[in-house]
MIKOLLO-712053 format. One record per residue (C-alpha): residue number from 1; residue in three letters; x, y, z. Coordinates in steps of 0.02 Angstrom, whole numbers, padded with zeros to 5 digits. Layout:
N
<n->NUM&res->ala&x->X&y->Y&z->Z>
...
END
This chain:
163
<n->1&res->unk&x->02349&y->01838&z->00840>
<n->2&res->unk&x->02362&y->01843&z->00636>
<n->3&res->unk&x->02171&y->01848&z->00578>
<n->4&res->unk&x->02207&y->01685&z->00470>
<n->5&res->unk&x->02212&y->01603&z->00652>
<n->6&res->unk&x->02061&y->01706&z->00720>
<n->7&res->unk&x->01952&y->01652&z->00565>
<n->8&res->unk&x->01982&y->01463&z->00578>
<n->9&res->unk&x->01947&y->01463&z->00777>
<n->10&res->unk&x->01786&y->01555&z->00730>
<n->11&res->unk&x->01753&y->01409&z->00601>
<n->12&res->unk&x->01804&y->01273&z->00706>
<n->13&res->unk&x->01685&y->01336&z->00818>
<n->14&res->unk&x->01555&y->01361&z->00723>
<n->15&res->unk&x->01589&y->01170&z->00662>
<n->16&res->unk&x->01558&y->01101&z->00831>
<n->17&res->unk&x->01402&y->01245&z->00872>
<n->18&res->unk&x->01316&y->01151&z->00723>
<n->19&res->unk&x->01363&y->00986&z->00734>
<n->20&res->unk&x->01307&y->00982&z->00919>
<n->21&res->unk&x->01142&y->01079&z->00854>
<n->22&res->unk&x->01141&y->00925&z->00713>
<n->23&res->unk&x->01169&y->00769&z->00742>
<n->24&res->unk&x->01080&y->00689&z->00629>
<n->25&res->unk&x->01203&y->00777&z->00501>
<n->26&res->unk&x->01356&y->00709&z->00414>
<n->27&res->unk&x->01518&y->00799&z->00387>
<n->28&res->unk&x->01480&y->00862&z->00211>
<n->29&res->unk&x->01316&y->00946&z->00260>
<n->30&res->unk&x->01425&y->01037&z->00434>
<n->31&res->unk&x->01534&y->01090&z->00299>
<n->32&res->unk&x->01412&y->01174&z->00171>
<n->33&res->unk&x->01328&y->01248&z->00315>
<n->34&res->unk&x->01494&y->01330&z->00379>
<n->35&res->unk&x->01558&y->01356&z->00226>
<n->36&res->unk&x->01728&y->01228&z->00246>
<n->37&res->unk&x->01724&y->01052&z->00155>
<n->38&res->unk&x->01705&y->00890&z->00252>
<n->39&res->unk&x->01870&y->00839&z->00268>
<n->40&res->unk&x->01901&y->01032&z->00404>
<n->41&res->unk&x->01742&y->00951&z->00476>
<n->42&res->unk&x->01794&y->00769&z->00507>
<n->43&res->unk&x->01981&y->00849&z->00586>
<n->44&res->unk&x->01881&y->00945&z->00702>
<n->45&res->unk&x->01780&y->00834&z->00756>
<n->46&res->unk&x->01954&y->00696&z->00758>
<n->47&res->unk&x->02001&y->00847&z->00870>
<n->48&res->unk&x->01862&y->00828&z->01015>
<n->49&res->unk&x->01871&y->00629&z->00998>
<n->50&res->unk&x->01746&y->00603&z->00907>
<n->51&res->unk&x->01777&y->00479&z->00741>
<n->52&res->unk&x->01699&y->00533&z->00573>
<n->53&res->unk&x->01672&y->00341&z->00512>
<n->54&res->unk&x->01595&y->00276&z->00687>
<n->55&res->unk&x->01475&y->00427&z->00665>
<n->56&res->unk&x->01447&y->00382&z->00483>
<n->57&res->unk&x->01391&y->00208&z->00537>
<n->58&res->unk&x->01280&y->00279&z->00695>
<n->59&res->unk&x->01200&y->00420&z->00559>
<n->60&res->unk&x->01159&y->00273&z->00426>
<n->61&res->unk&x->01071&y->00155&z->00597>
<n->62&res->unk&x->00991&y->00318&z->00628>
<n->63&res->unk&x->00918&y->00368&z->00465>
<n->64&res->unk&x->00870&y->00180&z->00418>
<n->65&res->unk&x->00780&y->00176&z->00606>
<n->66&res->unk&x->00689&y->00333&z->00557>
<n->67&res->unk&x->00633&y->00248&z->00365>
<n->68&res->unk&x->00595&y->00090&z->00461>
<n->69&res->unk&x->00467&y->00186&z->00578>
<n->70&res->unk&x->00391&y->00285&z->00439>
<n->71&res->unk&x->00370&y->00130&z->00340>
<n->72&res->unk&x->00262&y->00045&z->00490>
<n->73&res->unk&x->00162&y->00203&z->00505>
<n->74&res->unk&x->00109&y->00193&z->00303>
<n->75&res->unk&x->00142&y->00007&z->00252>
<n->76&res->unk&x->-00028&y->-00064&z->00186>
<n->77&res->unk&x->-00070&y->-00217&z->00105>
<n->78&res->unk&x->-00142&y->-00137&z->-00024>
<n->79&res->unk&x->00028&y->-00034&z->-00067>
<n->80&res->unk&x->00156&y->-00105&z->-00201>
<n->81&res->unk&x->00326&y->-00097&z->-00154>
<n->82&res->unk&x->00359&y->00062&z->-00292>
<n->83&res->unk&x->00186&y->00145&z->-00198>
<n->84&res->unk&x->00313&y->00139&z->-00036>
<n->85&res->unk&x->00463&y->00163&z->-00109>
<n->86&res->unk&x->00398&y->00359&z->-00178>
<n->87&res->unk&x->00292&y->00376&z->-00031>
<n->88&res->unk&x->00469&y->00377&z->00070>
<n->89&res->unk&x->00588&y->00454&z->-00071>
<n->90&res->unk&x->00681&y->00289&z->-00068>
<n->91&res->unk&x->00727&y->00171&z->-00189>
<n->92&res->unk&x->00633&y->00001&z->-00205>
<n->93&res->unk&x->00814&y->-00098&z->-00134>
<n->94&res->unk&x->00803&y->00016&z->00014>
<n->95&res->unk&x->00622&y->-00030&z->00037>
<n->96&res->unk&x->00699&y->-00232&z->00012>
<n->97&res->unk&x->00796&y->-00197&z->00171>
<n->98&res->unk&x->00665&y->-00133&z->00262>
<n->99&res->unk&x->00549&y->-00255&z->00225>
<n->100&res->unk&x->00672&y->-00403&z->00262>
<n->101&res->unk&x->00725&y->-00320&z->00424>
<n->102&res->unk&x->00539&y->-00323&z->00493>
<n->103&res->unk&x->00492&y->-00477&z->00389>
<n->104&res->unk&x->00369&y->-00411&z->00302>
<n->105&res->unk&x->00309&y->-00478&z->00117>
<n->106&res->unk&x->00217&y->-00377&z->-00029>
<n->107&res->unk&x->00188&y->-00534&z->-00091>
<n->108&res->unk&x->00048&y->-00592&z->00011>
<n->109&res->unk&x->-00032&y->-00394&z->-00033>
<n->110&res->unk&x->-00006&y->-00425&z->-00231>
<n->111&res->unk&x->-00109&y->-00595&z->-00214>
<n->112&res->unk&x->-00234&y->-00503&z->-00133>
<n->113&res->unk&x->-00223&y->-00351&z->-00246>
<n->114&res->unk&x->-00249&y->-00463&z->-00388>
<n->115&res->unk&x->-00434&y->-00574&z->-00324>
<n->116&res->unk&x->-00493&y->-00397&z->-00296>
<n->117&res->unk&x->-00437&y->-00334&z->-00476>
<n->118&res->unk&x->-00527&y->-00475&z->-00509>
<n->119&res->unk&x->-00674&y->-00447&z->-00419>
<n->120&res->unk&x->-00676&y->-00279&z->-00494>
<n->121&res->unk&x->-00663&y->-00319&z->-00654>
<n->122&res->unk&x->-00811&y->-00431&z->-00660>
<n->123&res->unk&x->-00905&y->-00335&z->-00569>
<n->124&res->unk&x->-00897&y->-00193&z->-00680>
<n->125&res->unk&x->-00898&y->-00300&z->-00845>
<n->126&res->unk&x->-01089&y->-00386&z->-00755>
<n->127&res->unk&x->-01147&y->-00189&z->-00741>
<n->128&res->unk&x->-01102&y->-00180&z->-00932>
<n->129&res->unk&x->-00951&y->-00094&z->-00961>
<n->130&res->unk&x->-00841&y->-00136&z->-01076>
<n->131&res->unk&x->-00663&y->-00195&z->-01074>
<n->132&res->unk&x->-00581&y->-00027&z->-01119>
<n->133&res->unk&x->-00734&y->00068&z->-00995>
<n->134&res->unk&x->-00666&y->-00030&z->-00852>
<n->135&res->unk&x->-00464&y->-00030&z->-00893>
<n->136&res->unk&x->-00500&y->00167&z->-00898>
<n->137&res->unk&x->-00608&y->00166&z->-00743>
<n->138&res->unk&x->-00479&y->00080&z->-00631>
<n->139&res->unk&x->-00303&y->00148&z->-00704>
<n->140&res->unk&x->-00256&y->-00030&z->-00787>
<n->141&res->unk&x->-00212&y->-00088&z->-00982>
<n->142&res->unk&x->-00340&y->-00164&z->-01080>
<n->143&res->unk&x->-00237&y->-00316&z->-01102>
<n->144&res->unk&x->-00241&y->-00351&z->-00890>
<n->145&res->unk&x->-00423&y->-00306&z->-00886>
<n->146&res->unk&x->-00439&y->-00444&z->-01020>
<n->147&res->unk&x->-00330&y->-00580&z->-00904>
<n->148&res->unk&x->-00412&y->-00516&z->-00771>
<n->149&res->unk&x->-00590&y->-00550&z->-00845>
<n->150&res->unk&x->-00532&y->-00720&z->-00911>
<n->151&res->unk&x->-00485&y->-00760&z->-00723>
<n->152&res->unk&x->-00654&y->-00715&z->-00666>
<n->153&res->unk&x->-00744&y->-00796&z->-00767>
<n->154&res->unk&x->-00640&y->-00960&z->-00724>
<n->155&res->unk&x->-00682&y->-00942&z->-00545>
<n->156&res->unk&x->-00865&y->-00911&z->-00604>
<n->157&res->unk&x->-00876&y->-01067&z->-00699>
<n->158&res->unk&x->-00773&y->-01181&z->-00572>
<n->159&res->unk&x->-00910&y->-01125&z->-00436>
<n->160&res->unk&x->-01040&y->-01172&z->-00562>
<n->161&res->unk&x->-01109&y->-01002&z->-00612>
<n->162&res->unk&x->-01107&y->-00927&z->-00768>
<n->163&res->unk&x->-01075&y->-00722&z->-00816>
END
């Protein structure tokens, strides 16, 4: 047998050793493990009836499963949609899908984020801080600290108490 034969048995083994080792990996990462590219890869595997774009699909339901779970295990209220997007390395569209594929809303969390900014803010502002104290204090610009105290102090006066 010429060696050029001998070597590509030995990498079309080594194809299938990883990619039953893998499976959650796609035919470009088989390949940079072996050392072929991804089209070698998606013949072999053409080879042992497997198809490279059914697997694509089934490795994409996979991965999204696996984001979906993760996301239930950290999703809080009191996260924004960014907050979960780098807590999973994903991008804020990704974390869309999720959330429309469980139903959830970070909508209903932002309204509550805000009436406790609020209640922060005039809390803070009653113990005498000032406006740039308490923007500093809780991580926020000056300028929302402001709305935010101008919101308090609406709710304040609408329950009939004063600052």
């Amino acid at each position: 047998m010429s060696e050029v034969l001998v070597i590509g048995r030995l990498k079309r083994d080594e194809v299938l050793e990883v990619y039953k080792k893998h499976p959650e990996l796609n035919t470009a990462e088989i390949g940079e493990i072996v050392g072929v590219n991804r089209q070698y890869v998606s013949k072999v595997l053409k080879d042992i009836g497997v198809n490279p774009r059914d697997r694509q699909k089934q490795l994409t339901d996979m991965r999204f499963a696996k984001k979906v779970k993760e996301f239930e295990e950290k999703y809080s209220i009191e996260k924004t949609m960014m907050d979960m997007a780098k807590e999973l390395d994903v991008s804020t569209a990704y974390i869309q899908k999720i959330q429309q594929h469980l139903g959830v809303s970070f909508r209903e969390g932002a309204a509550g984020r805000y009436k406790k900014n609020v209640q922060k803010v005039g809390e803070l502002y009653n113990k005498g801080m000032t406006i740039k104290e308490v923007s500093e204090k809780l991580d926020l610009s000056e300028r929302y600290v402001s709305n935010l105290l101008g919101e308090y102090k609406k709710e304040r006066e609408a329950e009939g108490r004063v600052l």
